[in-house]
N, C-alpha and C positions, 0 to 999 in steps of 0.2 A: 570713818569715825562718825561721820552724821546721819548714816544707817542705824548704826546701831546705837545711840543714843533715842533716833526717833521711836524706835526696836523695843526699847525698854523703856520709854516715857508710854507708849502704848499700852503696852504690855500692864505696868502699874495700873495703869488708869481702868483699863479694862478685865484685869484675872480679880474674880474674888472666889471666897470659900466660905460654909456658912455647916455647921454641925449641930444634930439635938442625939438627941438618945436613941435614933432607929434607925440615921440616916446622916452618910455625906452629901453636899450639893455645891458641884464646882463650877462656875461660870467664867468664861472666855473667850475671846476673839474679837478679832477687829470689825471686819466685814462681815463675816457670819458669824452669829453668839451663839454660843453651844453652851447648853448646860445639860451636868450628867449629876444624875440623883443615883447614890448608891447605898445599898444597905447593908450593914456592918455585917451578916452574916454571911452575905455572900463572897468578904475578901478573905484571897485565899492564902497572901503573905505582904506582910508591914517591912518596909527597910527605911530607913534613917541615914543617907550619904549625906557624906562633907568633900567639897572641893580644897582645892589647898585656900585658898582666898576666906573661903565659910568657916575653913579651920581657925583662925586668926580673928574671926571676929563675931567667932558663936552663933553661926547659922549654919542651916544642914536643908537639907529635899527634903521632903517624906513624901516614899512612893509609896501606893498601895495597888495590889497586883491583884487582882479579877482574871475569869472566866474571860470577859470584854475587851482585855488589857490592862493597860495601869493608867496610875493615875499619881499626875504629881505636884504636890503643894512646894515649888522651890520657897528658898531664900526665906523660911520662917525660925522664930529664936529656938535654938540647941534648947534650954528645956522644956521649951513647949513642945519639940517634936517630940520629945525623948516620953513628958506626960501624954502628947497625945497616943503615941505610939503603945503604950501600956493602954491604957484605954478601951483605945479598938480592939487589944490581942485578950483583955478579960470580955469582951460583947463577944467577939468570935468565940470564946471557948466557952463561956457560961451560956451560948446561945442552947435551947431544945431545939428549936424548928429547923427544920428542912431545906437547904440552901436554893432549891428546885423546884 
């Protein structure tokens, strides 16, 4: 129990996520801070899961799936995912350029 409390008070303190018009930028970790800058044309699929708990209180993931892997914004509000999720899928398809 006191694992995962310190687990998740970490966690908070240290994930953030920061979006403009060309570009995600996710930052985390405890010991080593990792940040990944990505740009909207090169993701290659948007999903939106709810767990049973996220179900019941309007929060969902949003993963986005790269070349790189994926990448995942937990625990944010159901229609924020849901606008952000539109969003990214009109930048990925209105994009011209070249993903490469």
């Amino acid at each position: 129990m006191a694992y995962a409390t310190l687990k998740n008070y970490l966690f908070q303190r240290y994930f953030r996520f920061s979006f403009n018009t060309d570009c995600i930028q996710v930052k985390n970790g405890f010991w080593i801070l990792k940040t990944r800058i990505v740009q909207w044309k090169t993701i290659q699929c948007v999903e939106v899961f709810q767990g049973f708990y996220q179900q019941h209180h309007d929060y969902a993931d949003l993963v986005f799936y790269t070349a790189g892997g994926k990448i995942v914004l937990p625990y944010i509000k159901l229609a924020e995912a849901r606008l952000l999720e539109t969003y990214v899928l009109y930048k990925v398809e209105s994009s011209t350029e070249d993903w490469m």
